[in-house]
DSSP file (Angstrom, degrees, kcal/mol; ACC not computed):
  #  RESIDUE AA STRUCTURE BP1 BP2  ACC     N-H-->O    O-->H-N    N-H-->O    O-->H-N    TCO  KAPPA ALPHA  PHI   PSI    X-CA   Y-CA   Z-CA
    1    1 A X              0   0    0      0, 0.0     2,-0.2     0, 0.0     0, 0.0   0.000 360.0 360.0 360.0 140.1    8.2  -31.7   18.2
    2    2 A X        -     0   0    0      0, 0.0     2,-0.3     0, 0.0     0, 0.0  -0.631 360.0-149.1-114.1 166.1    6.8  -31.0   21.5
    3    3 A X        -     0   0    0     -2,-0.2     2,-0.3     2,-0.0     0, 0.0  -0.974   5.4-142.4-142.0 153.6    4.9  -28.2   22.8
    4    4 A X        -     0   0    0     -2,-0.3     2,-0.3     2,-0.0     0, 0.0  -0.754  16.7-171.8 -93.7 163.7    4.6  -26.6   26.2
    5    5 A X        -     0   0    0     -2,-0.3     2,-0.5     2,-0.0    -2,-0.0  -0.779  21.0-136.5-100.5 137.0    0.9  -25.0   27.8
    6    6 A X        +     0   0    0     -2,-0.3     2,-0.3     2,-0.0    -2,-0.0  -0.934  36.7 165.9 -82.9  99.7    0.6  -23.1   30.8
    7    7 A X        -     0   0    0     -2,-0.5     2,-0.3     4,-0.0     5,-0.1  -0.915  32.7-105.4-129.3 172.3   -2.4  -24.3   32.8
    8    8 A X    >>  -     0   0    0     -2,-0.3     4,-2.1     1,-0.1     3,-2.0  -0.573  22.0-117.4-111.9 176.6   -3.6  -23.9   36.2
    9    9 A X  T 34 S+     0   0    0     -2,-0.3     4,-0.5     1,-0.3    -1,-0.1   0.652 121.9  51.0 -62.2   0.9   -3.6  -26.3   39.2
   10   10 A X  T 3> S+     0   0    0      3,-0.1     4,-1.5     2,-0.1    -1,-0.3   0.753 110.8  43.4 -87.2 -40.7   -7.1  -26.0   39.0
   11   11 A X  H <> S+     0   0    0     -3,-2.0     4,-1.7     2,-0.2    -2,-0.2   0.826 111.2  57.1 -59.5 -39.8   -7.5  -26.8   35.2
   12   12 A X  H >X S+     0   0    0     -4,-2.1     3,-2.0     2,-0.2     4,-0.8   0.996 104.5  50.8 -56.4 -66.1   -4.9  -29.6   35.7
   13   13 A X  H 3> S+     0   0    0     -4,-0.5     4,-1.9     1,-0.2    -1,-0.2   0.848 113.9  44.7 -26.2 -44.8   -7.3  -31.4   38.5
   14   14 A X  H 3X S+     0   0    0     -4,-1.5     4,-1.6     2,-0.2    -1,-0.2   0.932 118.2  44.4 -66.6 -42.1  -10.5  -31.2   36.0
   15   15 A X  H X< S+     0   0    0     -3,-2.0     3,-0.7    -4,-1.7     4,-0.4   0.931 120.1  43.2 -87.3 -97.0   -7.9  -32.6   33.0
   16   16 A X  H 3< S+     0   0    0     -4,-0.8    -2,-0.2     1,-0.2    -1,-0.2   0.563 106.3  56.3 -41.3 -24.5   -6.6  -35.3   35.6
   17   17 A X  H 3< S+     0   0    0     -4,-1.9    -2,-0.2    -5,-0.4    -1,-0.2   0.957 116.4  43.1 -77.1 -82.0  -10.4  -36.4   37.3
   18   18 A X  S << S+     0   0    0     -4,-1.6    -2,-0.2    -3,-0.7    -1,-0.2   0.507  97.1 124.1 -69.2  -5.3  -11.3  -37.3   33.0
   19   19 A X        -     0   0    0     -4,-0.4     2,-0.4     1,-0.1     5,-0.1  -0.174  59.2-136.4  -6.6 114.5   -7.8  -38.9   32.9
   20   20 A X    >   -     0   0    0      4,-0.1     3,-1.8     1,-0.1    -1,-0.1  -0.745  11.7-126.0 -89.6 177.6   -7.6  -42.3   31.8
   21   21 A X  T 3  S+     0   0    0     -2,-0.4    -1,-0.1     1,-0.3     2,-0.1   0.926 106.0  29.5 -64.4 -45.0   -5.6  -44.5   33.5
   22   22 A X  T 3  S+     0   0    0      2,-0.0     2,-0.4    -3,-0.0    -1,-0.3  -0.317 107.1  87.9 -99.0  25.4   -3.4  -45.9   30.6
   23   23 A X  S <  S-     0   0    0     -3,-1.8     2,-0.2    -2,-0.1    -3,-0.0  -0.992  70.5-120.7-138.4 164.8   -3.5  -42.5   28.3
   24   24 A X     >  -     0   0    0     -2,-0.4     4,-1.8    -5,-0.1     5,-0.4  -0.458  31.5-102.7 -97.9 177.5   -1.3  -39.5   28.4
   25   25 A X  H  > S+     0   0    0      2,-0.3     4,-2.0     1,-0.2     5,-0.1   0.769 125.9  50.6 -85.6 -42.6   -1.9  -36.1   29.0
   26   26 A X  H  > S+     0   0    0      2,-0.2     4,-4.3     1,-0.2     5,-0.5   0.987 109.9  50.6 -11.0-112.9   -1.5  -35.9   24.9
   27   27 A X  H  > S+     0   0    0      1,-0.3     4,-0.8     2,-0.2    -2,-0.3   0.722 107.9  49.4 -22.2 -50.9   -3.8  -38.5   24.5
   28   28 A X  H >X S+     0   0    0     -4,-1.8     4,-2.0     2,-0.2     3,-0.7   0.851 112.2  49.3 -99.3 -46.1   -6.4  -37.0   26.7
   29   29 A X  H >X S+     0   0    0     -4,-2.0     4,-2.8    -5,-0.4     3,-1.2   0.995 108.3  52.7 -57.7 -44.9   -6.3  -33.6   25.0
   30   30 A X  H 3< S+     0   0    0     -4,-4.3    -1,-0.3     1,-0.3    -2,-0.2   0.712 113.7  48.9 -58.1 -17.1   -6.5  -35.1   21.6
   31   31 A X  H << S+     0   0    0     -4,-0.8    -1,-0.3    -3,-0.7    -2,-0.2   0.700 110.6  41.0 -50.4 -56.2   -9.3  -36.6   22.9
   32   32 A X  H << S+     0   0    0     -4,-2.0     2,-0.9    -3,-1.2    -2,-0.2   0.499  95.0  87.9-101.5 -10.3  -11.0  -34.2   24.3
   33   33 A X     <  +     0   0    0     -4,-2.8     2,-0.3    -5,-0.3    -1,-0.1  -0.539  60.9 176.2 -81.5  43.7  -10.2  -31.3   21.0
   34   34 A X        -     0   0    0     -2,-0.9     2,-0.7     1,-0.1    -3,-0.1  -0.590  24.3-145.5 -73.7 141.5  -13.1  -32.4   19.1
   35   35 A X        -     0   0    0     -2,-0.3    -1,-0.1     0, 0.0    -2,-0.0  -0.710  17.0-171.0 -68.6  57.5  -13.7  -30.3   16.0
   36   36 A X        -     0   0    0     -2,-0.7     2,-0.2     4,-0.1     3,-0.0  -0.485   6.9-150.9 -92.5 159.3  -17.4  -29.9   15.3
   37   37 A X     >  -     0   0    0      1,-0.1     4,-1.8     0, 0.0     5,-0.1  -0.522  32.0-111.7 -93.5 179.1  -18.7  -28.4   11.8
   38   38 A X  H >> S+     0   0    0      1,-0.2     3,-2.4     2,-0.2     4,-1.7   0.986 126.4  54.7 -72.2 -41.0  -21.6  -26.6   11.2
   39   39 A X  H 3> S+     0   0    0      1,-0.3     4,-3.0     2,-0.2    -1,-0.2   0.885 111.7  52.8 -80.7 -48.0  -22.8  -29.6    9.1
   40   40 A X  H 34 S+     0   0    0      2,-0.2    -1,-0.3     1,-0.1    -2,-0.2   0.627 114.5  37.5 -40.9 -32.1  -22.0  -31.5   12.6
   41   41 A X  H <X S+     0   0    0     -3,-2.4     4,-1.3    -4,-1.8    -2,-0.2   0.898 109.6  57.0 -90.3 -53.2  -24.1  -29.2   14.7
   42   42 A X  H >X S+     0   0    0     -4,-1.7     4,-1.6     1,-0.2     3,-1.3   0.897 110.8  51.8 -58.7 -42.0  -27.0  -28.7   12.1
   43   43 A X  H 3< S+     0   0    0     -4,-3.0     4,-0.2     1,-0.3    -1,-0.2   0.886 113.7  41.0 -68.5 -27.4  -27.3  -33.1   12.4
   44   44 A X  H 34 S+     0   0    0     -4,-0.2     3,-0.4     1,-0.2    -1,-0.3   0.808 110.0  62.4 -76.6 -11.8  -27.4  -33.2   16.2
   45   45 A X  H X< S+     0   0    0     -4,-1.3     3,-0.7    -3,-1.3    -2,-0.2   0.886 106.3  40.8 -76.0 -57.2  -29.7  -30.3   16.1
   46   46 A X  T 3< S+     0   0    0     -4,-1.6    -1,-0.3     1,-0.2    -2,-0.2   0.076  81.8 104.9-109.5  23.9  -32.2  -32.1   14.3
   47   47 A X  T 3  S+     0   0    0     -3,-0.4    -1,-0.2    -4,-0.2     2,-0.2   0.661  78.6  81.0 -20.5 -50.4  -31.7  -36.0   16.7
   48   48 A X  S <  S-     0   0    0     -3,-0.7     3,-0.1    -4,-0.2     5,-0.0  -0.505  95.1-113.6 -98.1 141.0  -35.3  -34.6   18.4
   49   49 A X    >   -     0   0    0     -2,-0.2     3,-0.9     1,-0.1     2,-0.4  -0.184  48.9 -91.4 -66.4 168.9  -38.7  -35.1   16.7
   50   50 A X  T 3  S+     0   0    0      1,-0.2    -1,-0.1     2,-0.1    -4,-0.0  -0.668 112.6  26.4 -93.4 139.8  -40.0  -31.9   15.7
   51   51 A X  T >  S+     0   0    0     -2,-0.4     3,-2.2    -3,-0.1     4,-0.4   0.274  79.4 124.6  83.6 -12.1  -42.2  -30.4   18.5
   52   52 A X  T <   +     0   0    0     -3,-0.9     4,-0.5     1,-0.3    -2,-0.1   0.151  70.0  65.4 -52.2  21.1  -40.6  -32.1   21.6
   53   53 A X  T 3  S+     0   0    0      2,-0.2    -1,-0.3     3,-0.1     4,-0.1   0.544  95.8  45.2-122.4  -0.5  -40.1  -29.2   22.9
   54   54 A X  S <  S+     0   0    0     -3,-2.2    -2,-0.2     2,-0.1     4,-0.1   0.119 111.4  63.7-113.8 -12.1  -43.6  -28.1   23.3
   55   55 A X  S >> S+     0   0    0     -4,-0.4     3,-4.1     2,-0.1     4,-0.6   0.905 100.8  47.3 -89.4 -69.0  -43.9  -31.8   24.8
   56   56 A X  H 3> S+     0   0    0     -4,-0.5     4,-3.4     1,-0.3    -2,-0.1   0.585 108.2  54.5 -52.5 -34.9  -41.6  -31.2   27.7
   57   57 A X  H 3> S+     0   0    0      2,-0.2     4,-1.9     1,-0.2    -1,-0.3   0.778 110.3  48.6 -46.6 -44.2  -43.2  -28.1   28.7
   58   58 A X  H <> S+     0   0    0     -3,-4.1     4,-0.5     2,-0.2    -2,-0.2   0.961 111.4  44.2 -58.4 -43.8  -46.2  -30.0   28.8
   59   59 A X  H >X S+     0   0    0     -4,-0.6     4,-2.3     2,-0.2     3,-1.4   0.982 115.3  54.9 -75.5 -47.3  -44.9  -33.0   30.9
   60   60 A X  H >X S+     0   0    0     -4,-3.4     4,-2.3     1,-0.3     3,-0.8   0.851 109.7  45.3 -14.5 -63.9  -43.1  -30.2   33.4
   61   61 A X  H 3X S+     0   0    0     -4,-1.9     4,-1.9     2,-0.3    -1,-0.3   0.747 112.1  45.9 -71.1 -26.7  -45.9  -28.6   33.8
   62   62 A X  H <X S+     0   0    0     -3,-1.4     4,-1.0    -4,-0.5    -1,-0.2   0.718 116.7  54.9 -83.9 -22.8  -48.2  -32.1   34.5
   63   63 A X  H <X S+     0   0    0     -4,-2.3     4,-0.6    -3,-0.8    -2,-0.3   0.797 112.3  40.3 -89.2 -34.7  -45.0  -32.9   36.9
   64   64 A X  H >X S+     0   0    0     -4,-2.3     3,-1.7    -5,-0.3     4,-1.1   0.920 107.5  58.6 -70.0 -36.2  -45.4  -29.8   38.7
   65   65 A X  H 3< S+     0   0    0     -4,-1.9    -2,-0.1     1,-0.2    -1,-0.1   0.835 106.3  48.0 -39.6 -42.4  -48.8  -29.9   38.8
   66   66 A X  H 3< S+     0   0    0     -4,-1.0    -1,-0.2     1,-0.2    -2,-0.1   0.762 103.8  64.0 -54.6 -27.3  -48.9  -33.5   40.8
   67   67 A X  H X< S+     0   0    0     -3,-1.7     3,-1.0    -4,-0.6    -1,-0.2   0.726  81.1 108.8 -85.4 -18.0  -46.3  -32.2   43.2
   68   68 A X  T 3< S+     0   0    0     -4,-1.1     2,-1.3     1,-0.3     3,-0.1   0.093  81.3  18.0 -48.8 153.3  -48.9  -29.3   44.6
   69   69 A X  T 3  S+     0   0    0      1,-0.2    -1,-0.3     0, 0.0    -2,-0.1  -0.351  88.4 129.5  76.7 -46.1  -50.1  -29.8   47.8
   70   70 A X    <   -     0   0    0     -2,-1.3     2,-0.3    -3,-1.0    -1,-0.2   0.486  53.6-134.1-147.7 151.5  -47.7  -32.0   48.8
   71   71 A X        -     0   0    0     -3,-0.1    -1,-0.1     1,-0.1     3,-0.1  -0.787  14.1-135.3-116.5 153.6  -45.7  -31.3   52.4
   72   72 A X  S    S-     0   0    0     -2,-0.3     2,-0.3     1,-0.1    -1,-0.1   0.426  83.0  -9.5-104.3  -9.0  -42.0  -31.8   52.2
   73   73 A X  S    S-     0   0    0      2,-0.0     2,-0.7     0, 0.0    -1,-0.1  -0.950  99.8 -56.2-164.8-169.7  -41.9  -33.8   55.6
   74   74 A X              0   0    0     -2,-0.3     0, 0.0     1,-0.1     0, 0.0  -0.676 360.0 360.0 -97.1 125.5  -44.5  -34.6   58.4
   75   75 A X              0   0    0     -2,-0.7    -1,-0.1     0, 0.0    -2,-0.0   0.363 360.0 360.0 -51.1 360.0  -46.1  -32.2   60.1
């Protein structure tokens, strides 16, 4: 049994640009319909060491800090 969708010619473009070449429109949804569970979120959640997030802040802040002074072109 098939099924129809109503999408628009903007929606299509985005669906056709992640197209592959060889799959069908099917194919690409099923594809693209991932399922996650909470048991699925809580393990990607926890992928980063604990406290990287207080590191990145840091390096930001040590990467903006280098850029100061700095001229965007020649005077």
């Amino acid at each position: 049994m098939s099924s129809s969708i109503r999408i628009s010619d903007e929606t299509k473009a985005k669906l056709e640009a992640v197209k592959r070449e060889d799959e069908t429109f099917d194919e690409l949804l099923d594809r693209l319909a991932i399922t996650r569970t909470e048991e699925d979120v809580r393990e990607m959640a926890g992928f980063a060491e604990e406290g990287i997030e207080e590191h990145m802040k840091q390096k930001r802040e040590d990467l903006n800090d280098s850029f100061e002074g700095r001229t965007t072109g020649p005077e």
